[in-house]
C-alpha positions in Angstrom: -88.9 67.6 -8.4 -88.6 70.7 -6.4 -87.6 70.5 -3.0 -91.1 72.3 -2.1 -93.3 69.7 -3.9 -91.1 67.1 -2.1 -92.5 68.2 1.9 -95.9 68.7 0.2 -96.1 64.9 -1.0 -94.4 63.5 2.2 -96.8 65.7 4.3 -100.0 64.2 1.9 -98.5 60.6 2.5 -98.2 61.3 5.9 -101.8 62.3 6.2 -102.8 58.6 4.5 -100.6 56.8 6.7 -100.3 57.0 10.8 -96.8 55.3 10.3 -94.5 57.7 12.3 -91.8 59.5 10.2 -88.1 57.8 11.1 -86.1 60.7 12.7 -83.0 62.7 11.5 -79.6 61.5 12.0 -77.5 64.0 13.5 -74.7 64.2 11.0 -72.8 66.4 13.5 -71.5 63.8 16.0 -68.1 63.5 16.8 -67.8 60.1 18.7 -65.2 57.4 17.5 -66.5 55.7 15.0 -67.1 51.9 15.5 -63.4 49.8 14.8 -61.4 52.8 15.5 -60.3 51.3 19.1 -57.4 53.6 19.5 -59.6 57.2 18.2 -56.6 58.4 15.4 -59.4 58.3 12.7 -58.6 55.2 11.1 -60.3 52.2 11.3 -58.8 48.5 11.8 -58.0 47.4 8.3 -56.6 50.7 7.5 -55.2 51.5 10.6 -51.4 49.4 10.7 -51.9 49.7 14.4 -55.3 49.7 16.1 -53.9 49.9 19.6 -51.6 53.0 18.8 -53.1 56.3 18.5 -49.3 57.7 17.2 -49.3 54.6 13.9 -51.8 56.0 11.3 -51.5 56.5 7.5 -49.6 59.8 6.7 -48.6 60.4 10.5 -45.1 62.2 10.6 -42.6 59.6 11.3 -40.6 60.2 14.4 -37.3 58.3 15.8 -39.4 56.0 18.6 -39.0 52.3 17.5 -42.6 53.0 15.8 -44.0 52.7 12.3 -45.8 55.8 12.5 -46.7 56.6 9.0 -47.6 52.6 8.2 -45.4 52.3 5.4 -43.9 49.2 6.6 -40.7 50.9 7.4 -39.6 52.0 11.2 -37.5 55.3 12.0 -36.8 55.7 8.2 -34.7 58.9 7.8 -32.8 58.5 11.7 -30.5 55.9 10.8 -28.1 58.5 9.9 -24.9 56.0 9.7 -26.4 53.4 7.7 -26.1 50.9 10.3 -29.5 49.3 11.1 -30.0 51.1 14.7 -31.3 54.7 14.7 -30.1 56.3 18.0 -33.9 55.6 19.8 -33.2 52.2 19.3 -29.6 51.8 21.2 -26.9 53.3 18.3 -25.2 55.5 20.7 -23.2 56.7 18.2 -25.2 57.2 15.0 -22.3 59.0 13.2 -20.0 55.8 13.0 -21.2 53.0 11.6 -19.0 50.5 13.2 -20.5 51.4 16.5 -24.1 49.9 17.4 -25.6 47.6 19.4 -24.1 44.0 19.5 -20.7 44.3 17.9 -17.8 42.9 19.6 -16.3 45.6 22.0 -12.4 46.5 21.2 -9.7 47.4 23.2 -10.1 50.9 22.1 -11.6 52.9 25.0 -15.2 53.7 23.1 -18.2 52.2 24.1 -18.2 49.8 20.5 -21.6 47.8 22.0 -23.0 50.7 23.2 -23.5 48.6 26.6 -22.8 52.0 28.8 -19.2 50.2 29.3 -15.7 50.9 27.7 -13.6 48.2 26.4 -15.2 45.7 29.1 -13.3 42.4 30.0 -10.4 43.9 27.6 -7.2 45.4 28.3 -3.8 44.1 30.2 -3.0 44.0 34.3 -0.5 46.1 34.9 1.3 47.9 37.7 3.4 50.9 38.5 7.0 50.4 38.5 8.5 53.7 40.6 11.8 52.1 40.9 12.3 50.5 37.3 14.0 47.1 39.0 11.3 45.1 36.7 9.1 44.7 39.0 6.0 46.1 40.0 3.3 47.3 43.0 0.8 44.9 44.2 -1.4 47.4 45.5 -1.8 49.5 42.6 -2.7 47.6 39.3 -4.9 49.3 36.6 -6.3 47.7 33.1 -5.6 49.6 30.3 -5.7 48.9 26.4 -1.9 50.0 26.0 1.2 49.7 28.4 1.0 53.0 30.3 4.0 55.4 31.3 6.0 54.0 34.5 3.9 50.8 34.4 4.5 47.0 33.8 2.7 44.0 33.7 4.9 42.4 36.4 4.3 42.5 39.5 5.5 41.3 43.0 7.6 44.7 44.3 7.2 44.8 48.6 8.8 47.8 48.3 8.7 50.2 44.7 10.7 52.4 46.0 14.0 50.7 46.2 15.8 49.0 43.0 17.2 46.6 45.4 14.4 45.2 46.7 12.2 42.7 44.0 11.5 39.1 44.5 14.9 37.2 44.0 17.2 39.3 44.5 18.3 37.7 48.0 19.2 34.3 45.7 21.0 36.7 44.0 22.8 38.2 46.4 24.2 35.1 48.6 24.7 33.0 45.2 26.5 35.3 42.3 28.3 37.8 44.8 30.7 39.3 42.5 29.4 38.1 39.6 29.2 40.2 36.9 25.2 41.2 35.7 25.1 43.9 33.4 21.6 43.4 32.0 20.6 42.9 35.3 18.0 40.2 34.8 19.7 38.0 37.9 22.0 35.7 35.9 25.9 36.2 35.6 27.5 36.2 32.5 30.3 33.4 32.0 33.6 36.0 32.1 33.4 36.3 35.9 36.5 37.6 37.6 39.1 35.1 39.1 37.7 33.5 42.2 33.8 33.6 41.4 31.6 31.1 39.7 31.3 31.0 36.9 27.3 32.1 35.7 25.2 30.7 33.3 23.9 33.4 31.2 24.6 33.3 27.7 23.8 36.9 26.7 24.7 39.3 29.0 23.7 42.2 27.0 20.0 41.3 27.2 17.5 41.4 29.8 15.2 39.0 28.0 18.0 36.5 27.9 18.7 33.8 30.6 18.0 30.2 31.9 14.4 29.6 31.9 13.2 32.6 30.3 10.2 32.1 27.9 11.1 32.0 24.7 9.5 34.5 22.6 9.5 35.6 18.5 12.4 38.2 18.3 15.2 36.3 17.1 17.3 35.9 20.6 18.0 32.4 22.3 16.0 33.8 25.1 16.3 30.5 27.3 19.5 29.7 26.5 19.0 26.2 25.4 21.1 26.9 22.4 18.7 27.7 20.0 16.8 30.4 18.5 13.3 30.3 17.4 13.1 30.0 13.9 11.3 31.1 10.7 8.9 29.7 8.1 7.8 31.6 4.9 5.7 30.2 2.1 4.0 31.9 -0.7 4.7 32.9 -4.7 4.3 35.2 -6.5 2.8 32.8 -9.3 5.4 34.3 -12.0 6.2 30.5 -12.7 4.0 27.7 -12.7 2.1 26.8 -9.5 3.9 24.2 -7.6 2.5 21.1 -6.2 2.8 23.1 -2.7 -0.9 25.0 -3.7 -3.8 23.5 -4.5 -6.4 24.9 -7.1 -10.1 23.8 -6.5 -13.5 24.1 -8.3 -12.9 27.7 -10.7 -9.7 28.8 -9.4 -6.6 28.9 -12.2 -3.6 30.5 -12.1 -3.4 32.8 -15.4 -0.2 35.2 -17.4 -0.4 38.9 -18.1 3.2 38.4 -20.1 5.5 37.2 -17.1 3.4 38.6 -14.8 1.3 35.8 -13.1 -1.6 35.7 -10.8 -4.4 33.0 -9.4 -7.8 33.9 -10.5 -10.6 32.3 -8.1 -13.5 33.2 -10.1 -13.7 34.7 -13.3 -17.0 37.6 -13.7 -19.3 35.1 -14.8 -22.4 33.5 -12.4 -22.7 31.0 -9.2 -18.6 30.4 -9.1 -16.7 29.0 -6.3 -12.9 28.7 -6.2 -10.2 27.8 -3.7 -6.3 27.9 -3.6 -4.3 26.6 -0.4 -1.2 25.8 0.5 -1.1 22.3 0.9 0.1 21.6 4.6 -1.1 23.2 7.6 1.6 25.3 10.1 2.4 24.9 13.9 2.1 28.5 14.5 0.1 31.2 16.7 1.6 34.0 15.7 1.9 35.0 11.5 2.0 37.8 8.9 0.7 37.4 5.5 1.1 39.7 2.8 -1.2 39.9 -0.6 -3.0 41.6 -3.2 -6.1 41.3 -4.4 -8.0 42.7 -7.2 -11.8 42.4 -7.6 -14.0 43.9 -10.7 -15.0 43.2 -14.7 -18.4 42.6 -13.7 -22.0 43.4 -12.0 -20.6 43.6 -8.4 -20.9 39.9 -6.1 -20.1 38.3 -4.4 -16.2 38.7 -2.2 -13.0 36.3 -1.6 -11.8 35.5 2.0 -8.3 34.7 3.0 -8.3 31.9 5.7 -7.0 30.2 8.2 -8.6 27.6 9.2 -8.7 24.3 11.6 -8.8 21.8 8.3 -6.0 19.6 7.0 -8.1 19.2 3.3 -6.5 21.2 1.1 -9.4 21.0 -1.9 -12.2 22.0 0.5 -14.5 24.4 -0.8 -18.2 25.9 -0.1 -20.7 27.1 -2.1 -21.3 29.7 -4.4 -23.1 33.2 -4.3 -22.7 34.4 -0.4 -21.5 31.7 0.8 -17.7 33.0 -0.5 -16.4 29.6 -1.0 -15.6 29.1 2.8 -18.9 29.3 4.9 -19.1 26.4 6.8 -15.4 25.4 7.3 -13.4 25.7 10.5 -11.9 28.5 11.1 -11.2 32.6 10.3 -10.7 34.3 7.8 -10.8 38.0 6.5 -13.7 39.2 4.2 -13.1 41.1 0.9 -17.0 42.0 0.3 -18.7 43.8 -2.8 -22.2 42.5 -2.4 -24.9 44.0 0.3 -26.2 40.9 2.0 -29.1 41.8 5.1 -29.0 37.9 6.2 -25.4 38.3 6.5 -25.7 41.9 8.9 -23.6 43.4 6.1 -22.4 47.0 6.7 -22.8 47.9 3.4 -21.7 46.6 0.0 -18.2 47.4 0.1 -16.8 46.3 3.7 -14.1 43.8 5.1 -14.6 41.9 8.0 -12.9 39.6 10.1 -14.8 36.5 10.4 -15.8 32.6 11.5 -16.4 30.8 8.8 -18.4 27.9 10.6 -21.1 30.7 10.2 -19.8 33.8 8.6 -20.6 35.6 11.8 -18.4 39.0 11.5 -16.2 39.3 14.7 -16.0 43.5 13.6 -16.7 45.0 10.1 -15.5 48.0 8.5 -16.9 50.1 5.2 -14.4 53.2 5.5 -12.4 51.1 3.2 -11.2 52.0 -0.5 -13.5 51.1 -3.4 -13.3 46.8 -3.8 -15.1 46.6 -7.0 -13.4 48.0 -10.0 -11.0 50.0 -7.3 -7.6 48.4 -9.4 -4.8 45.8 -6.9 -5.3 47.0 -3.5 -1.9 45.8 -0.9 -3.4 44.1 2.0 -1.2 42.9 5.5 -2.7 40.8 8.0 -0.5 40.5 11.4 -1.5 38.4 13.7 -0.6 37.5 17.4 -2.4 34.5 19.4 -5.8 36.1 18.5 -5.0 39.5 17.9 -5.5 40.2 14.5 -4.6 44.0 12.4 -5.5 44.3 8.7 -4.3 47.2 6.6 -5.1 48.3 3.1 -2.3 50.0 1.0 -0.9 50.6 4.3 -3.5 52.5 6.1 -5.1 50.3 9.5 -8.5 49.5 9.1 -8.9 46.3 11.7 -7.8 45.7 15.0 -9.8 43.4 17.0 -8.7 40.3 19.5 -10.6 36.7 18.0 -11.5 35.4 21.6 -11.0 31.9 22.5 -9.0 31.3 19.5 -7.2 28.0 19.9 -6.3 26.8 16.5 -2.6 25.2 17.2 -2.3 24.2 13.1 -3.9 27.0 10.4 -4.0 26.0 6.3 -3.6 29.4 4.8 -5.6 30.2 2.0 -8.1 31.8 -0.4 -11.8 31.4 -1.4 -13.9 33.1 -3.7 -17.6 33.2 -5.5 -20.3 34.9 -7.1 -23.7 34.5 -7.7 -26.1 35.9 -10.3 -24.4 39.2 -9.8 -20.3 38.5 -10.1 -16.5 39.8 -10.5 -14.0 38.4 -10.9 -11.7 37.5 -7.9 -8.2 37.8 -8.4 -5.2 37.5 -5.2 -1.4 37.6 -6.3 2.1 38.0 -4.8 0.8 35.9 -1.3 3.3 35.4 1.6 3.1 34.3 4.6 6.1 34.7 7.3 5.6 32.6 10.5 7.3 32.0 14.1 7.8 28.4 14.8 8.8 28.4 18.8 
């Protein structure tokens, strides 16, 4: 029906019926329509955020702790080193990975936390020593990551501008008159001419050596009690049959390339878990081990861990898949990843970390590292000092962090492994460990 015989019919009806005609809606209003509370043209149910005129479908994303475009993601694209904070939300350096919000700060002098601070509660006391007698000035210490020119870290000097003057030096002077101290650390050697007494240092020649000096790992009776500190090494190479020293739990075996022998902790199959130690724990504070591991032959999962930890078990072992074989036991250890685990705040998924087992929380991380998986034996050295822990790879320093409040007195050194439904296997040979027994 034309649009003219349309009006005539409405106008006849009309004529039949005094029943008023309903009036035209105005199709050109521009009010917010009803459930659009925050007027960006969406309505609640397609709107992600109601309450947030910048949070609509297809809005441009932008770096301000917002899903903008509703895609479930936030600040997709500003993350720019990978690390889980975008610089709007606190990455004050979004170049480096290893520096975000809530890792532990180093004694590096960069902002690590990105807290505003540098290398907070970190560093040594030390003071200026003008007059090099050993001792230094009271009234002018600084904290510094390294031992800065013209300074030491003892102080006590009155007066830092006179060798002769430091504390002790009067007992010196009315008590070994004459005596001869050519290292001058206040002790007389026992060749004194005729008529002096005879002193009580038993190495003249060193500065670090005399009665009551602390003794320290560097090979020298520093106290002069007669004896040196001394050494401990264990390890093998695994060329000949493991020894009742190690222990082999769940799927670690010790296989032969020819002579050439090795301890495989997991083979490249699924949900494995293996463990070697060496059986006894050691008194010690102060180590350096020395390894290689090798990790590949399959899809990529899970990492090994070498460990020291506060057990005296040497068959203990955790679970498979992320776990590595060692979450949940006492201690450290250091992280040989290949899997990308969120849960776990995993850089990426080739990283090592230095860790605490009891939850696998990563004391500082690092992905600049050579390809893990499939990369062929990569040298490792771990050095460690009371807490202060370095870890290079083929000789290049990747880790140096402090492990605060570490008090384990007894360490068993080890290795732990697994995989999960993705796996490699997990391979550690030549293994030594060198330790200072005070």
């Amino acid at each position: 029906m034309k649009a003219s015989h349309l009006l005539v019919a409405l106008l006849l009806f009309s004529a039949c019926d005094d029943t008023p005609l309903p009036l035209a809606v105005d199709t050109s209003d521009t009010a917010t329509p009803d459930g659009d509370a925050d007027g960006d043209g969406f309505v609640a149910g397609l709107d992600c955020d109601d309450n947030d005129a910048a949070a609509y479908p297809s809005a441009t994303e932008v770096c301000d702790e917002i899903d903008n475009d509703c895609d479930g993601e936030v600040d997709e694209g500003y993350d720019l080193d990978a690390d889980g904070w975008a610089s709007c939300a606190g990455d004050c350096n979004d170049d480096d990975p290893s520096i975000r919000p809530g890792v532990t700060e180093s004694c590096d002098e960069i902002d690590n936390n990105c807290d505003g601070e540098i290398d907070e509660g970190l560093g040594t006391l030390q003071y200026p020593d003008a007059d090099s007698d050993g001792f230094g000035d009271d009234s002018a210490p600084v904290t510094a990551c390294e031992l800065l020119d013209g300074h030491i870290e003892q102080g006590g000097d009155c007066d830092d501008s006179d060798a002769a003057t430091w504390p002790g030096v009067a007992l010196l002077d009315s008590t070994l008159d004459c005596m001869t101290d050519a290292d001058a650390d206040g002790y007389g050697d026992s060749t004194p001419g005729d008529g002096v007494v005879v002193g009580s240092d038993c190495d003249d020649g060193s500065d670090v050596v005399w009665p009551g000096a602390e003794e320290v790992c560097d090979g020298l009776d520093n106290d002069c009690d007669g004896s040196a500190e001394s050494y401990l090494s264990i390890g093998s190479d695994f060329d000949d049959a493991v020894s009742s020293d190690f222990s082999l739990n769940g799927s670690a075996t010790q296989e032969w390339d020819g002579k050439d022998g090795y301890i495989v902790l997991t083979e490249a199959a699924a949900n494995q878990s293996g463990s070697m130690f060496w059986s006894l724990p050691l008194t010690t504070a102060t180590f350096t081990a020395t390894f290689t591991v090798e990790i590949g032959g399959g899809s990529g999962a899970d990492g090994m861990v070498f460990v020291f930890l506060d057990e005296t078990d040497p068959t203990v072992l955790s679970g498979a898949g992320s776990n590595l074989g060692s979450f949940g036991l006492s201690g450290y250890g250091v992280e040989f990843d290949t899997y990308f685990s969120s849960s776990m705040g995993d850089l990426s998924s080739n990283h090592i970390a230095v860790t605490s087992t009891d939850d696998f929380t990563a004391i500082v991380e690092d992905s600049s590292i050579p390809t893990l998986h499939n990369g062929g034996e990569i040298a490792v050295e771990v050095f460690f000092d009371a807490g202060d822990i370095e870890v290079y790879l083929n000789g290049t320093l990747y880790i140096s962090t402090t492990i605060s409040g570490y008090a384990i007195t007894s360490p068993m050194f080890g290795f732990t492994a697994a995989t999960g439904g993705l796996n490699d296997a997990h391979i550690v040979d030549d293994f030594l460990v060198e330790s200072c027994v005070l």
